[in-house]
C-alpha positions as CSV (number, residue, x, y, z in Angstrom):
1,X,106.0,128.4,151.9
2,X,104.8,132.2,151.1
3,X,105.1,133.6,148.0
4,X,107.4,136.2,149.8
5,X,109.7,133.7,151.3
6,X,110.2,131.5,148.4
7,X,111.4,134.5,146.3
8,X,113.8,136.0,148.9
9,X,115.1,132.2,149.4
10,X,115.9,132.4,145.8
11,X,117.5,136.1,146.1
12,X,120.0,134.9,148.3
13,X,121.0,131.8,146.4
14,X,121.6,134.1,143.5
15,X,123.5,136.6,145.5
16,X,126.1,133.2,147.0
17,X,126.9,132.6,143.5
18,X,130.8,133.0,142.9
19,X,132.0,135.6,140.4
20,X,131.7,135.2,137.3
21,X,135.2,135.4,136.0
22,X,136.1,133.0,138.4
23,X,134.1,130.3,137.1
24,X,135.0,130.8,133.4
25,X,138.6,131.3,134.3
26,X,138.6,135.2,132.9
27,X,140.4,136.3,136.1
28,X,144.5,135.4,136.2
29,X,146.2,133.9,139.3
30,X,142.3,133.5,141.0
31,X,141.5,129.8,142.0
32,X,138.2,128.9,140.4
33,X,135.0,128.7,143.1
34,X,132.3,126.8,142.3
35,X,129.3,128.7,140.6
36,X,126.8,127.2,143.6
37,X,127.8,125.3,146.5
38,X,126.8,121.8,145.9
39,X,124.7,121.9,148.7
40,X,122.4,125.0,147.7
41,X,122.9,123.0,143.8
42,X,120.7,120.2,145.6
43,X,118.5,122.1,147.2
44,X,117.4,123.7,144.3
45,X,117.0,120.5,142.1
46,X,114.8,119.1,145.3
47,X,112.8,122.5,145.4
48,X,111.5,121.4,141.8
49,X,110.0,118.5,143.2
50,X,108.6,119.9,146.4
51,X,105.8,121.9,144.7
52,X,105.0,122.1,140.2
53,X,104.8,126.3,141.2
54,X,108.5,126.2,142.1
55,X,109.7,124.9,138.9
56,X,109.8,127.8,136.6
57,X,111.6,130.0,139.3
58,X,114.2,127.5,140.1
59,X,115.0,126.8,136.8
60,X,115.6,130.4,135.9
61,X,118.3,130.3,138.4
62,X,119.8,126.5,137.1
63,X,120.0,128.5,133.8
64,X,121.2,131.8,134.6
65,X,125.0,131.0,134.5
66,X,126.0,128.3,131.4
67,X,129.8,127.2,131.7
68,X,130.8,125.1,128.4
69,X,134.1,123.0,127.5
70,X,133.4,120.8,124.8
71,X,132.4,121.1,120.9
72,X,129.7,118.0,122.2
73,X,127.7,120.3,125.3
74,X,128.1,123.3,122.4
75,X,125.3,121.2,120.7
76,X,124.2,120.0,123.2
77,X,123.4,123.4,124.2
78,X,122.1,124.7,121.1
79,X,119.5,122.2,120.6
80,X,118.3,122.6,124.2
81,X,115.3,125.4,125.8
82,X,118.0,126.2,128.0
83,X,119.5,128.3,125.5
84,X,117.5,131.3,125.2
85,X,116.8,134.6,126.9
86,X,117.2,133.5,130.3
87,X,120.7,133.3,130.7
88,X,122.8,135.9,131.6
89,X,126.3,134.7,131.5
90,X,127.8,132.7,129.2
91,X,131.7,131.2,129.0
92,X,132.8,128.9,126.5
93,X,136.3,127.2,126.6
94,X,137.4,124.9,124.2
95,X,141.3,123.5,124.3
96,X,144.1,123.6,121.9
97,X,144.2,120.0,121.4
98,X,140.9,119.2,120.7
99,X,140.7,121.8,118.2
100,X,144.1,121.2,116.6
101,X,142.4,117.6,116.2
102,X,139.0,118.1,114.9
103,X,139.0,121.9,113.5
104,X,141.6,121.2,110.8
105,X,139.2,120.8,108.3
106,X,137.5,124.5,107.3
107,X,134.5,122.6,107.0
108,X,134.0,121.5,110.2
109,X,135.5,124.9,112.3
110,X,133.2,127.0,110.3
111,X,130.0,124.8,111.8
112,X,131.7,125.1,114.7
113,X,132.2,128.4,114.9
114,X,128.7,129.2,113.3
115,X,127.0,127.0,115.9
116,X,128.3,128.9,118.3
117,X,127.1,132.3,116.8
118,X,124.2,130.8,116.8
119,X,123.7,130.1,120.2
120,X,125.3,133.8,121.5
121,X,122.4,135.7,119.0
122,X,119.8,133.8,121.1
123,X,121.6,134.7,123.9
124,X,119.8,138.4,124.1
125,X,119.8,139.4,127.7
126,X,123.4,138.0,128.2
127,X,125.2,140.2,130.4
128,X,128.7,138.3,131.1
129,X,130.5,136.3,128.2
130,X,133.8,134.6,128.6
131,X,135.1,133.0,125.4
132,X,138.7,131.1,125.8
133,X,140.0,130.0,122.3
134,X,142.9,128.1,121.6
135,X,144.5,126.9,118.2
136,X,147.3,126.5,116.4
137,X,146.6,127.7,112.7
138,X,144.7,130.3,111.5
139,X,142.7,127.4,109.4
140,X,141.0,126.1,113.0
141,X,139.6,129.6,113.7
142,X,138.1,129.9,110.4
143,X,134.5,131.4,110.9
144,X,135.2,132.8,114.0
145,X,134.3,136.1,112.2
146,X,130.7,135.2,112.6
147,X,130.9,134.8,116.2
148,X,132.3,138.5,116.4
149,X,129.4,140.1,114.4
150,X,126.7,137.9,117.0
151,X,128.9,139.7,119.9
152,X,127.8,142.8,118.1
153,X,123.9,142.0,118.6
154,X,124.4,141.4,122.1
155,X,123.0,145.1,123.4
156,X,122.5,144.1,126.9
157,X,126.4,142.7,127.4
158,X,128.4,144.1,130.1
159,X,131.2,142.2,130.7
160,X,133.4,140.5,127.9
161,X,136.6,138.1,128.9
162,X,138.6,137.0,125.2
163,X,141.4,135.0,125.8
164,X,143.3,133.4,123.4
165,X,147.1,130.9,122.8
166,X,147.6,132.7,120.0
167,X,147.3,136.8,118.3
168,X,144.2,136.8,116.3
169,X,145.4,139.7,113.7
170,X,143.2,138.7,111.1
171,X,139.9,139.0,113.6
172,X,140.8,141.8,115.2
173,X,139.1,144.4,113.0
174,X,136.0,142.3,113.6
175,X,136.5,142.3,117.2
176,X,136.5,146.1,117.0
177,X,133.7,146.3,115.1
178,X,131.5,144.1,117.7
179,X,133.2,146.4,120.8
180,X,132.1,149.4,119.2
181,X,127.9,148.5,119.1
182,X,128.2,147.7,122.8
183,X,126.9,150.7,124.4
184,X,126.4,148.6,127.7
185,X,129.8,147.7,128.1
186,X,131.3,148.3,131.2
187,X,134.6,145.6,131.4
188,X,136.4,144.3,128.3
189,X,139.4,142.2,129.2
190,X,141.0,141.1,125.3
191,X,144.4,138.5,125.4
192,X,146.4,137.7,122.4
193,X,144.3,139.9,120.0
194,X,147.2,142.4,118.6
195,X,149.8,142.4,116.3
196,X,151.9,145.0,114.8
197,X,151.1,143.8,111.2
198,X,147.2,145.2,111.6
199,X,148.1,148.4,114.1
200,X,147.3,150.8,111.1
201,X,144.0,149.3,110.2
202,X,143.1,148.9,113.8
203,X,144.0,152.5,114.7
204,X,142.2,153.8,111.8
205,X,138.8,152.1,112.9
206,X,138.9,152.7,116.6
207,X,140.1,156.5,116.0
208,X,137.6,158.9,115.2
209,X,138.2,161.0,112.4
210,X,139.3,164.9,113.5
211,X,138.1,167.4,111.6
């Protein structure tokens, strides 16, 4: 197959991927559409084998969308070459229950929540992030701070989806923080950040001061 061919063969698998938001669940009362139909999913797993030359391409579009649900394919993640600069959205949704069972301990949420900031700093040409938290206690979330300031470093971000079970007062001066290096930002879509106990600190860092 021409050079030519092969890369407009991959345009057009690239532009038959569903939304974004629809995958990672950032957009209420859609039904969620598959990322790839599972057809064009095989395909692209077979091109890999039809040719070495096809590999690199093919992968680059395997890896362009990540969609994560467990603490397990978080590490997973982190430890694999996947996670790097070529993706370029990102959505990571972990339940209430599983957290409420394993992240009482500050311990283990704060390697949680730090492997996680890990991953999204190596994540530098991410374009799309979807993060959906859920918890019961503040304790659970604690070292989600760091996953705000690795947010910050993520210059080439366009699209953030937050969604939460619960307000996250204590974070959201952090969140503000992150929102305000993002010059690339074009949609921010935030759920069950705000409360009124934190309005005057949050109003004093996201007003600019009149002189």
């Amino acid at each position: 197959m021409p050079s030519v061919v092969f890369d407009l063969v991959i345009h057009k698998i690239i532009e038959e991927m569903s939304h974004f938001s629809h995958e990672a669940d950032a957009t209420p009362n859609v039904s969620e559409a598959p990322a790839i139909p599972q057809i064009q999913m095989a395909n692209l797993k077979d091109m890999c084998l039809v040719h070495r030359s096809w590999t690199a391409p093919v992968q680059r579009v395997l890896r362009r969308r990540v969609v994560l649900r467990s603490r397990d394919s978080l590490r997973d993640f982190a430890r694999s070459p996947a996670c790097g600069t070529g993706v370029r959205e990102f959505a990571y949704k972990i339940g209430k229950s599983f957290v409420c069972t394993f992240f009482h301990e500050v311990s283990v949420a704060k390697e949680h929540w730090g492997t996680l900031a890990s991953v999204l700093s190596r994540l530098t040409n991410l374009r799309f992030l979807s993060l959906r938290i859920e918890s019961a206690h503040f304790a659970e979330l604690s070292g989600l701070d760091l996953v705000l300031q690795a947010i910050g470093t993520l210059e080439s971000l366009e699209g953030l989806w937050l969604m939460s079970s619960r307000d996250h007062c204590q974070y959201l001066p952090h969140l503000c923080e992150a929102v305000s290096k993002l010059h690339n930002l074009r949609f921010l879509s935030v759920c069950n950040w705000t409360c009124s106990r934190v309005k005057r600190e949050i109003d004093e860092h996201l007003m600019p001061e009149i002189s």
